[in-house]
Every structure is written in C-alpha cells, then in structure tokens.
NUDRENLO-384843 format. One record per residue: x, y, z of N, C-alpha, C in turn; residue in three letters. Coordinates in steps of 0.001 Angstrom, whole numbers, plus 500000, padded with zeros to 6 digits. Example, Ala and Ser with C-alpha at 12.3 -4.5 7.8 and 13.67 -1.06 7.14 Angstrom:
# NUDRENLO-384843
513190494310507800512300495500507800513200496700507800ALA
512850497750507080513670498940507140512900500030507870SER
This chain:
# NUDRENLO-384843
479421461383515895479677462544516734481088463091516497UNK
481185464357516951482403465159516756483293465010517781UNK
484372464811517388485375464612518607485676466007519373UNK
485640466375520266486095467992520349488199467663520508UNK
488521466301520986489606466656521376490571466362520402UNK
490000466133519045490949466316518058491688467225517781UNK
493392466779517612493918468040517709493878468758516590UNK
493522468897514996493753469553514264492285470390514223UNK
490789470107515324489665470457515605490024471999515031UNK
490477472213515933490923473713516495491215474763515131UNK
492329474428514285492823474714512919492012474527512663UNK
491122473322511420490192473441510531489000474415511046UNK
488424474444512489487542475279512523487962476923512190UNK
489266477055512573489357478723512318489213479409511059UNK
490297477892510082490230478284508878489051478174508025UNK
487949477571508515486656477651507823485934478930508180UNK
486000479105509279485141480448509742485845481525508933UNK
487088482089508847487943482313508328487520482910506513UNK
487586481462505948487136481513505006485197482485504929UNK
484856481795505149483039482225505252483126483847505593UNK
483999484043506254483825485501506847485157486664506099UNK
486072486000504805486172486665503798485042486536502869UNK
484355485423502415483499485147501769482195486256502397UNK
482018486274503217481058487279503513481203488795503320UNK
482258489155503452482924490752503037483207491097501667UNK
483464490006501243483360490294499440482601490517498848UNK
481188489568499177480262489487498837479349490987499101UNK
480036491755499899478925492780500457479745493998499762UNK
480751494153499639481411494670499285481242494831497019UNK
481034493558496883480536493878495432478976494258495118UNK
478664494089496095476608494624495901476788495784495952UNK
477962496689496421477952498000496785478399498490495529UNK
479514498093494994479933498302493589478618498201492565UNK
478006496963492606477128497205491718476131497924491377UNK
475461498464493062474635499418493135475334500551492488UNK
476354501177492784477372502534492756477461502492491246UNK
478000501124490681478540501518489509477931500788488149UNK
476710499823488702475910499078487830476940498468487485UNK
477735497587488167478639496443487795477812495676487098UNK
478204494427486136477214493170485808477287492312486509UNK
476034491538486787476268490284487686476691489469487447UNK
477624488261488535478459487183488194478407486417487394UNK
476742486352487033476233485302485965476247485806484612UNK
476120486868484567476457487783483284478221488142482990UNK
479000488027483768480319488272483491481195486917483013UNK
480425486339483946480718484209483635480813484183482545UNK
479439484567481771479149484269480226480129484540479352UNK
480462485766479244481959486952478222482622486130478343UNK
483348485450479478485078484893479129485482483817480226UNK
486643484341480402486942483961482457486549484321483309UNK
485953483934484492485365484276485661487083485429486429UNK
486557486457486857486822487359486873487393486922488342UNK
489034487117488701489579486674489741489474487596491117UNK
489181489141490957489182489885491717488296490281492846UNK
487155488981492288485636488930493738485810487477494471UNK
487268486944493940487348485496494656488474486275496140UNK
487779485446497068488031486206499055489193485594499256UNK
489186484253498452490034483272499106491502482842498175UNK
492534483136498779493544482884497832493839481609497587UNK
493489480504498152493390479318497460492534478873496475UNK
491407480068496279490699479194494960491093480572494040UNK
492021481304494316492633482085493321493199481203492460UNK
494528480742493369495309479847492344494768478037492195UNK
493836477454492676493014476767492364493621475492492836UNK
493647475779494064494764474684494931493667474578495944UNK
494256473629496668493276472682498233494373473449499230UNK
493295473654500323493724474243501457495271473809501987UNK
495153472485501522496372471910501986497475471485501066UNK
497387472121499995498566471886499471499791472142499680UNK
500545471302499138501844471574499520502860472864498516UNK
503909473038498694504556474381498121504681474626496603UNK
504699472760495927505087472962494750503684472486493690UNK
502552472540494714501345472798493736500932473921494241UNK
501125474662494869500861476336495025501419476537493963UNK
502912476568493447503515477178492597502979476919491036UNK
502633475889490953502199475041489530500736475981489273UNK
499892476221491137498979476967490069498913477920489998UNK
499961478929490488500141480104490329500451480364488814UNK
501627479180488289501867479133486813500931479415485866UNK
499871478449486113498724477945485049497915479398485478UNK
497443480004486634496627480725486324497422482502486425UNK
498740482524486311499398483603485793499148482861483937UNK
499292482230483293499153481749481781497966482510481328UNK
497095482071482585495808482080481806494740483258482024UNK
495452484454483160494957485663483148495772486938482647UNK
496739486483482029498064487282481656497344488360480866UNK
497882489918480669497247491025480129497069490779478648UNK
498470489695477984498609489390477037497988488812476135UNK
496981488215476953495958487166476354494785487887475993UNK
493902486968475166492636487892474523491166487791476126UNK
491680486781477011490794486850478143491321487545479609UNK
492867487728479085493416488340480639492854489427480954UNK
493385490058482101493481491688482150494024491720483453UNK
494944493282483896495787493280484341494865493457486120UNK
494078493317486270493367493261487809493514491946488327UNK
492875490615487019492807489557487182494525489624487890UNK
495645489544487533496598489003487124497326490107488302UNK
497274490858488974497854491130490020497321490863491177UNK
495817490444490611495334488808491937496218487992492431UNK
496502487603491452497120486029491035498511486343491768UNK
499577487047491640500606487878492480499856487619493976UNK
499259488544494259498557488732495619498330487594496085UNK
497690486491495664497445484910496385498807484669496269UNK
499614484179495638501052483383496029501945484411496370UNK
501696485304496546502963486718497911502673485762498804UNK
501358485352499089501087485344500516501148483631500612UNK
500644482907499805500705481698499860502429480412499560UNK
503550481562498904504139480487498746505278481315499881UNK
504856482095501049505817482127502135505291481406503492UNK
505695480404504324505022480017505323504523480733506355UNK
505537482035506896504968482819507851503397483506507399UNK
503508483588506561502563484661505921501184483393505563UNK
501502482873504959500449481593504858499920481335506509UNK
500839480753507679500324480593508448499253482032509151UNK
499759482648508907498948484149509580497891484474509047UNK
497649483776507029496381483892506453495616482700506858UNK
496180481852507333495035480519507772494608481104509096UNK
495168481154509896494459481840511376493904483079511033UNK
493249483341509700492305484689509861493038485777510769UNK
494274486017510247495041486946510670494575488719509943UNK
494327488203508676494072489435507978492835489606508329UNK
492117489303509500490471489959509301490742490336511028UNK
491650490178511916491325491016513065491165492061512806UNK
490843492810514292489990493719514330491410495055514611UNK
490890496074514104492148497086514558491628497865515920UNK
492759498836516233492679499466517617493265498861518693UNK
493181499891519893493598499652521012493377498321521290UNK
492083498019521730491993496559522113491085495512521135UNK
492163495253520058492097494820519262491833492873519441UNK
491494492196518671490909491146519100491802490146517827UNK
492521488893517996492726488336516809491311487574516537UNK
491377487227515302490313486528515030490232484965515388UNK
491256484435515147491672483167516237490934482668517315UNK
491191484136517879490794484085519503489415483817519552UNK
488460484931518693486863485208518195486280483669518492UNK
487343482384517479486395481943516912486916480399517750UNK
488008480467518274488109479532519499487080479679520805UNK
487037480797521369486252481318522294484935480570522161UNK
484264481231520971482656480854520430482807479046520786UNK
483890477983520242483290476837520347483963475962520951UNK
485593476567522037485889475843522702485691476745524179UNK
484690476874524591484755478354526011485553477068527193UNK
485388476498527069485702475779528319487453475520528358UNK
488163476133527371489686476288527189489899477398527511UNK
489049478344527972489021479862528374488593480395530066UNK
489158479849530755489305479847532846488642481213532441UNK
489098482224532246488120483349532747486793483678532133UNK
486556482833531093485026483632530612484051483435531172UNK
483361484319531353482757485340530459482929486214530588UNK
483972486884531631484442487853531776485727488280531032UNK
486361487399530812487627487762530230489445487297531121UNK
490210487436530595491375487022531147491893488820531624UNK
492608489073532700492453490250532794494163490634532480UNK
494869489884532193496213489898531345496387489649529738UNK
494735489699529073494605489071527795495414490317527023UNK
495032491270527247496414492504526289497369492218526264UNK
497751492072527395499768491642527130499691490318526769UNK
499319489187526949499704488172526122499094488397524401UNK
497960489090524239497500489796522915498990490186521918UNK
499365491158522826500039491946522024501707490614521915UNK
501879490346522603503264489425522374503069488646521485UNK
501223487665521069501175487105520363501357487298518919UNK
500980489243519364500754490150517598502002489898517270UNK
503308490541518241504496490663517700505143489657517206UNK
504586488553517801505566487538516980505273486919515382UNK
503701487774515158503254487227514076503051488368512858UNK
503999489456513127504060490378512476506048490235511889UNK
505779490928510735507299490623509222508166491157510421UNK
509286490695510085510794491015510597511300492384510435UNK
512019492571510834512666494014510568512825493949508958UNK
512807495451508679513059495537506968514126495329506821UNK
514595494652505413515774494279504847516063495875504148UNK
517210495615503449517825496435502303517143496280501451UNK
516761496934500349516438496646498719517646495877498024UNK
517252494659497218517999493958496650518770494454495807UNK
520011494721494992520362495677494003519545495289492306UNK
518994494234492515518566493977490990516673494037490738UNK
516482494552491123514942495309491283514854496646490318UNK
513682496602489627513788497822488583513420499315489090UNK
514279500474488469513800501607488879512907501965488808UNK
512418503066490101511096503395490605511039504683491367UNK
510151505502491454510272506459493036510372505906494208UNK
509487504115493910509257503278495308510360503301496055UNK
511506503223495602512800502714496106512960503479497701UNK
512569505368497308512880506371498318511769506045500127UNK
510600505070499413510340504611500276509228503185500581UNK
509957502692500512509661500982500521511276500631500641UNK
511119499403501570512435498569501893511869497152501841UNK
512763496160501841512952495222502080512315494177500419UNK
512831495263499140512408494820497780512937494026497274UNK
512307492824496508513123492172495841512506491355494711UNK
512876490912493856512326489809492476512550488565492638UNK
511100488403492799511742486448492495509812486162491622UNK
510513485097490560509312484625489531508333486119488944UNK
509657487007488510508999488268487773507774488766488767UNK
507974489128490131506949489449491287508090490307491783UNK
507990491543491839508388492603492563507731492605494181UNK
508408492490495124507806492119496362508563493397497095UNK
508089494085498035508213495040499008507456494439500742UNK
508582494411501742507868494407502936507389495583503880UNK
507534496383503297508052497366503944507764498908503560UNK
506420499243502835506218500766501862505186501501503026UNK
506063502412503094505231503607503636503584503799502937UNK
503388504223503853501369504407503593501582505809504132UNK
502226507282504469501878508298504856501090508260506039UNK
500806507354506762499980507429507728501875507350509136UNK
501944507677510021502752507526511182503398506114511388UNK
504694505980510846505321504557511128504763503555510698UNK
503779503718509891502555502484509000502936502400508172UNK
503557500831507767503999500524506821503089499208505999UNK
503036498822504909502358497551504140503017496861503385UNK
502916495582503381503383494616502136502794494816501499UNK
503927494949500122502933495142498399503831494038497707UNK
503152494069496479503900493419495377503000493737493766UNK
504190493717493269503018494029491524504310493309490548UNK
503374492412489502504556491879488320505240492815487553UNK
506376492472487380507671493378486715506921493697485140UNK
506240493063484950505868493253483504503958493508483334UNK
503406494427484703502276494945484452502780496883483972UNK
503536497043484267503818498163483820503660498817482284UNK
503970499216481187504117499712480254505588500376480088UNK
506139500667478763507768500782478611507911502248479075UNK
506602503355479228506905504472479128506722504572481083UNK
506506503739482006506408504018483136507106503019484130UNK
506830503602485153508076503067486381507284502731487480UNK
507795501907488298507353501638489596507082503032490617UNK
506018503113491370505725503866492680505105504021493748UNK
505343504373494384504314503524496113503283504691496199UNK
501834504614496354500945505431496874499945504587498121UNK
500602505416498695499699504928500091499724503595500494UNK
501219502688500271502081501444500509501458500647499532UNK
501191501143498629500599499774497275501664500506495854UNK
502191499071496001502544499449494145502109499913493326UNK
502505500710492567501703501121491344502556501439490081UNK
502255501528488787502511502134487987502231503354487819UNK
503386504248487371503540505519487547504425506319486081UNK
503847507394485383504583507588483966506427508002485018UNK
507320507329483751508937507862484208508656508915484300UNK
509712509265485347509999511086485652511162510859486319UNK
512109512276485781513549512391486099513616513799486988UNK
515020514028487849515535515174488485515783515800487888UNK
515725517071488161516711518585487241516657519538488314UNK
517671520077488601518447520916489841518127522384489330UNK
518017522241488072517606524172487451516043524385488212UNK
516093524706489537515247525228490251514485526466489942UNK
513572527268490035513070528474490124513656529396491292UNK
513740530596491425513939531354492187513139531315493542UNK
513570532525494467512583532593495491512777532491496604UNK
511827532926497699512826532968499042512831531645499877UNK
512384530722499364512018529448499693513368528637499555UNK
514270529211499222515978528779499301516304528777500540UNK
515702529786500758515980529964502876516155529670503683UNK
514901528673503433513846527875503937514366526372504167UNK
514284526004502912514241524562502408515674524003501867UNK
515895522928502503516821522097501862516538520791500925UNK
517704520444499866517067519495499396516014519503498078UNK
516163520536497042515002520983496421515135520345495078UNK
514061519882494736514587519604492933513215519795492322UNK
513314519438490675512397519525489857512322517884489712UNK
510562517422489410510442516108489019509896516547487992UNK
510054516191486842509783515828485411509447514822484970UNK
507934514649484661507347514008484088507551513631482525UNK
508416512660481941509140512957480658507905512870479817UNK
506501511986479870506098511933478411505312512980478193UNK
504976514242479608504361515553479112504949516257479175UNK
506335516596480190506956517486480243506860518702481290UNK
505588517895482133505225518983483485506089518219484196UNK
506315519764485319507459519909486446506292519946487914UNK
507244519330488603506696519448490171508161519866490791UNK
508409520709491348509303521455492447508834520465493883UNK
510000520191494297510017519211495436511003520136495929UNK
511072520095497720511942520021498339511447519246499720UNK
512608518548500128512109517629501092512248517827502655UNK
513274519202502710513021519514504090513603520854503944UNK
512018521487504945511854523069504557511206523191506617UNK
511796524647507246510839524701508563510297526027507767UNK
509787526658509018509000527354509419509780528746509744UNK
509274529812509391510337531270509592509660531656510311UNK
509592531446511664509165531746513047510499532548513814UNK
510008533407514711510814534060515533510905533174516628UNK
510338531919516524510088531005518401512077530526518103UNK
512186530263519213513953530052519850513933527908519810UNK
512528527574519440512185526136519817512700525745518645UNK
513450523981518778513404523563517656512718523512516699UNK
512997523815514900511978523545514329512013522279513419UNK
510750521844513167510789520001512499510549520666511067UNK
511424519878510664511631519602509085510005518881508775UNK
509613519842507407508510519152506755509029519465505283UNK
508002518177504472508412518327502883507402519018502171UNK
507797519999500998506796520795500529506997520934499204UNK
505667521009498386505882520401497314505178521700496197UNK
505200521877495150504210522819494078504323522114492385UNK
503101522047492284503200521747490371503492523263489371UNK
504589523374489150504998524531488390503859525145487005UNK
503215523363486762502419524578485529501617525457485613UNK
500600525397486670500058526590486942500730527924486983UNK
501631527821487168502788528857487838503120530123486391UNK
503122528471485424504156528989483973502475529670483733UNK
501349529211483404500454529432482893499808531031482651UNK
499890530921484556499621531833484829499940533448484764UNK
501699533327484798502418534445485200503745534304483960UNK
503197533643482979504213533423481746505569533807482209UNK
505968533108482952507266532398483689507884533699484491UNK
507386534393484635507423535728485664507290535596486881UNK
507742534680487283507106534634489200508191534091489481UNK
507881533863491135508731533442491947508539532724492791UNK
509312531709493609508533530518494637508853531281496376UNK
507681531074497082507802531246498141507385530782498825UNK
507708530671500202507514529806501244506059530204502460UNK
505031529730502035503843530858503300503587529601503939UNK
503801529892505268503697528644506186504245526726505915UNK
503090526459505569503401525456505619503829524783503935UNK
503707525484503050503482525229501389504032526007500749UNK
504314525580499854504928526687498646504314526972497687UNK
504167528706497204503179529412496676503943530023495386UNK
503460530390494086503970530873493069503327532332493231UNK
504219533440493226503933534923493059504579535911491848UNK
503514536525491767504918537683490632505643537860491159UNK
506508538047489796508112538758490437508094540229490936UNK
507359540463490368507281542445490797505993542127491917UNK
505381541821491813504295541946493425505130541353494425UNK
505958540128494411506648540158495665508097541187495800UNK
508491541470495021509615542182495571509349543714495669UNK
507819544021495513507512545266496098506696544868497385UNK
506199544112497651506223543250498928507063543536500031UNK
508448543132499741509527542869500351510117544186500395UNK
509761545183499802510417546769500121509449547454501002UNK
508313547140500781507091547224501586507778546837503360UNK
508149545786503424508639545085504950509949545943505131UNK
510485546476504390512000546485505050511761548150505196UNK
510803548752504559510219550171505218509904550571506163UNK
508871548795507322508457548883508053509728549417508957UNK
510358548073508904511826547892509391512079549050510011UNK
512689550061509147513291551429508896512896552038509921UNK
C-alpha cells in the first residue's frame, strides 16, 4: 500500500502528472502538424538519422538525464547532446539544437527548474487563473483542502502571492559582452554563459508582457544579427542607421527618425519612434512609433515623393500632388 503521508508523495505526484500532461499536448499538437503539413511519422523519421529533439515535452529526456539529477550531469548532457545535434554535423540541425539550449536555460537554473517541476509552465492563464500544483494536489490529497468543494474564499490572494514569488526578479542590465543585435533596444537582463545567449526580459508587443528567451551565439550565420520578435530570439539579416532621411511633413510630427538598412539587399525602412497626432484637441498627446518600407516608395514614384504623416502611419506621396495639396489648404485658410 501507498503511504499518503510520505513527504516527497506530494512532489513526485505533481511532477508525474506534470510530465503526462506535457506529454499529452505534444502529442496533439504534432497530429495537427501532420495532418496540416503531412509531417512523417516518428517511426519513419527514427529511421533517416537522430530522433528528432523538437516533439520531446520533457526537458529531461532532452538532455537525457533522470529527473533527479544533480547540476553537473545536467551539464554533461547538455554537452553530449549539444555534440551530437550541432548544425555542424551531418545529423544535426539547427531546431534540434536550440532544443537542447531551451532544456538547460531552464534546467541548469534552480528557480526555474523548481517552477518546471511543479508544472509551472502548464497553468492556466487569466483572471482566475489556477496553478497546476494546486489542480493536481486537490484531485488526490482533498482532505488537505478545509474548504472543498467549494473552494477557499481567499484562494486569489494567496494565488497571486504564491505567483509572485515564483515569477524572475526584476530585470538586470545587459551584460557588456553579449553580441550585437536590434534585441538589445528591447530585451534586458542579457547575458553569455556556455555560448547560450540568455535574455530575461524581451518584450512580446503585447502590454508590459515580457518572455525569457535564449538562442546559441553560433546558430546565427556571419551575414546576420540577433533580434527579438514577439520576445523570442531570432536571427535577423545585419542592418545599420543612416540619418539621410526623406523629406516631408512628418518632421513635425515625429521625433527620433532614422533609416534601417538592410546591408545584404540594400532596402530601407524609415523608422521614427515617437510621432503624435496633429489634432486641434488641447489633451495630452501619447507618443506612438511609426514606421514605412521606402521601396515601394522608390518604385513607385522614382524617388519623387515625400513622407507624410495621415493619422496614425506614415504614407509615401508625390512631391507635386502633395504640395498642390497643401496650397489647396492654405486657400481654404485665406
């Protein structure tokens, strides 16, 4: 018989359920791929080479360690199976191998390890959000739970104190020895250790939502640079500033403006990062960033135009249709 009052009961059950119920989302999650994209099946991909690291749920049989290992056989198999999925190799490839990153980000820091054993990464989001912990204590210890079946009617606020304490620290600085990137302008708390570019801290465009990323210093290529889309690392072709702006009444407007140059084609994107609104209202107005890809621009109007500001975006016009435009308005004026 099972002891219930063993104390490590509690742990091994979460982290098994835990497990089974990444194991279950993966699994559903690649039938969908295969339908969508006629993936090959596991038994057919087995055959070609290495079993393919990117449908394994569980970051311990990523790097091919026991639940309980200790720090310096995490690291050993992060070694052996960074060796042995490396892009470099005739069986790697670079999905496998920013797996392999992804299991030891998370496995060779303790906070973060402890938060992936309590099925931290599979609560539920929203308002009244549920840890998974809780889910799976509930189900098989109820009698550690005075209010059920109704519920604890203070369970939010102790909820949420429990979230905060199990959520990353305030962001650090970026380390100074981290390679150039766009990431830099937004991701904090970057740094290198074992050729793993680590970020705590990258904007996702979504409101104060930020994500841990990480990608190896050497999945890149020589002609591209680090960049954050939607708080995930990525590789991105280099591109440099140039201040030789286009014209336009969007000077007005906007502060902050430059050209990004894409060096290995040579297309321009016009950035400026804070532009309002040419409203007659007396109310403050909020800075927004607004952006245009110039080649259309050149294509179109064989470099004859001009940039302007219509609401919320910036628009490429002739030079002679807007500034008969603009004599047009100041007639009204008159």
């Amino acid at each position: 018989l099972l002891d219930r009052n063993f104390d490590m009961l509690g742990d091994l059950l979460v982290s098994a359920c835990a497990n089974e119920e990444r194991e279950k989302r993966m699994n559903e999650t690649r039938k969908r791929m295969v339908i969508d994209a006629g993936l090959p099946s596991p038994s057919d991909s087995a055959e070609e080479g290495l079993e393919s690291l990117v449908f394994r749920a569980n970051h311990y049989l990523v790097l091919e360690t026991a639940h309980d290992a200790s720090s310096a056989s995490i690291k050993k198999g992060y070694r052996k199976m960074s060796r042995n999925y490396h892009p470099d190799k005739t069986n790697g490839n670079a999905a496998d191998f920013e797996r392999v990153h992804e299991a030891y980000d998370v496995l060779s820091d303790e906070e973060k390890r402890k938060f992936y054993d309590c099925g931290g990464d599979l609560s539920e989001n929203g308002d009244n959000r549920k840890s998974f912990q809780d889910l799976v204590l509930k189900k098989y210890f109820p009698e550690k739970f005075p209010f059920q079946p109704f519920g604890n009617p203070l369970e939010n606020k102790i909820r949420s104190g429990s979230l905060n304490r199990n959520k990353p620290a305030t962001a650090k600085p970026n380390e100074p020895n981290i390679p150039e990137g766009s990431y830099k302008t937004s991701c904090l708390g970057c740094s290198v250790t074992d050729d793993v570019l680590s970020c705590t801290h990258c904007q996702t465009g979504q409101h104060r939502i930020t994500k841990e990323s990480s990608i190896g210093i050497h999945a890149c290529g020589i002609n591209d640079s680090f960049g954050n889309v939607n708080g995930e690392l990525k590789c991105e072709p280099k591109r440099r500033r140039s201040y030789n702006i286009p014209p336009g009444n969007y000077i007005d407007f906007c502060d902050e403006c430059y050209l990004l140059i894409i060096e290995d084609t040579g297309s321009a994107e016009l950035i400026c990062e804070g532009c309002v609104r040419k409203t007659p209202s007396r109310r403050r107005k909020r800075k927004f960033k607004a952006s245009l890809g110039l080649e259309v621009c050149i294509n179109t109007y064989n470099d004859q135009y001009i940039v302007v500001l219509d609401k919320y975006t910036l628009k490429c016009v002739e030079a002679e249709q807007s500034s008969h435009e603009h004599a047009t308005e100041a007639e009204k004026e008159l």
